[in-house]
C-alpha positions in Angstrom: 67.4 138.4 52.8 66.0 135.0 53.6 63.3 134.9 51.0 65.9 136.1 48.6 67.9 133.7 49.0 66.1 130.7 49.4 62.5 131.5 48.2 60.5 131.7 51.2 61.0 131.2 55.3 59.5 128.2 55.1 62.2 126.6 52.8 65.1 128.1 55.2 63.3 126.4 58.5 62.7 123.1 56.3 66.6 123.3 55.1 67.5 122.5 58.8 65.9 119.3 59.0 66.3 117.4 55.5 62.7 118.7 54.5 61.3 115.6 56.7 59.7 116.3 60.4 62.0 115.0 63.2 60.1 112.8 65.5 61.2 112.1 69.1 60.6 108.6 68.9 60.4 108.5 72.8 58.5 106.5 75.0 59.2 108.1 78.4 60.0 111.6 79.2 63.0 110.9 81.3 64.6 109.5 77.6 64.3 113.2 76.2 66.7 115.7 76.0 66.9 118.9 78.1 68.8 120.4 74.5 68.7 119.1 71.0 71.3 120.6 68.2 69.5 121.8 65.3 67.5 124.9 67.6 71.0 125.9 68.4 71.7 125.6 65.1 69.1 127.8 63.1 69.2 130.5 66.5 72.9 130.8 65.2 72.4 131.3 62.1 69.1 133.9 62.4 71.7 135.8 64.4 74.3 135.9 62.2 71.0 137.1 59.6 70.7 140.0 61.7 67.3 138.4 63.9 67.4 139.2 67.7 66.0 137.7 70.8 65.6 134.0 68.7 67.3 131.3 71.5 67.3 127.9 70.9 64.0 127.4 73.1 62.4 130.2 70.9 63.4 127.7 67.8 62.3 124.8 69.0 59.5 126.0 70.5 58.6 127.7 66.9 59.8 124.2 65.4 57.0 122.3 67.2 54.2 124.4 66.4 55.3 124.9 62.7 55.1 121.1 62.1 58.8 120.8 62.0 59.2 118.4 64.8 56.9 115.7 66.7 58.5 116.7 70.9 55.1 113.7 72.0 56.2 111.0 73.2 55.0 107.9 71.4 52.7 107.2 73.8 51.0 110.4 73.9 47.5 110.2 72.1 48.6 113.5 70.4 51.8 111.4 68.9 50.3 110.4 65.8 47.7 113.5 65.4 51.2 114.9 64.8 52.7 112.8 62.3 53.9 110.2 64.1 53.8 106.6 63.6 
């Protein structure tokens, strides 16, 4: 249903975000959030698509390692190895 509709996964994850990585821009971990919006978002709307067992930490969890957000703080050595900067 997904690739029908918008031609690949991929596209449907990137939708979410403006097609542009978020980064946390943070400097110390006490300035991040225990809960961003957009996981919640997208595990809302895979429900409503008929996925199951797809929580927000599942999404954001999948986000980071598909690229689609940057959760290093800036002063992380991994930070830019990420696309930060």
């Amino acid at each position: 249903m997904i690739q029908q509709e918008l031609g690949s996964f991929s596209n449907y994850c990137w939708r979410f975000i403006n097609d542009k990585p978020i980064k946390s821009g943070f400097r110390y971990g006490r300035q991040m959030l225990a809960k961003t919006p957009k996981p919640g978002l997208i595990s809302k709307d895979l429900m409503q698509r008929g996925f199951r067992c797809i929580g927000p930490t599942v999404v954001y969890s999948f986000m980071q390692v598909a690229g689609l957000v940057n959760g290093h703080l800036v002063t992380c050595f991994k930070y830019n190895e990420c696309g930060g900067s």
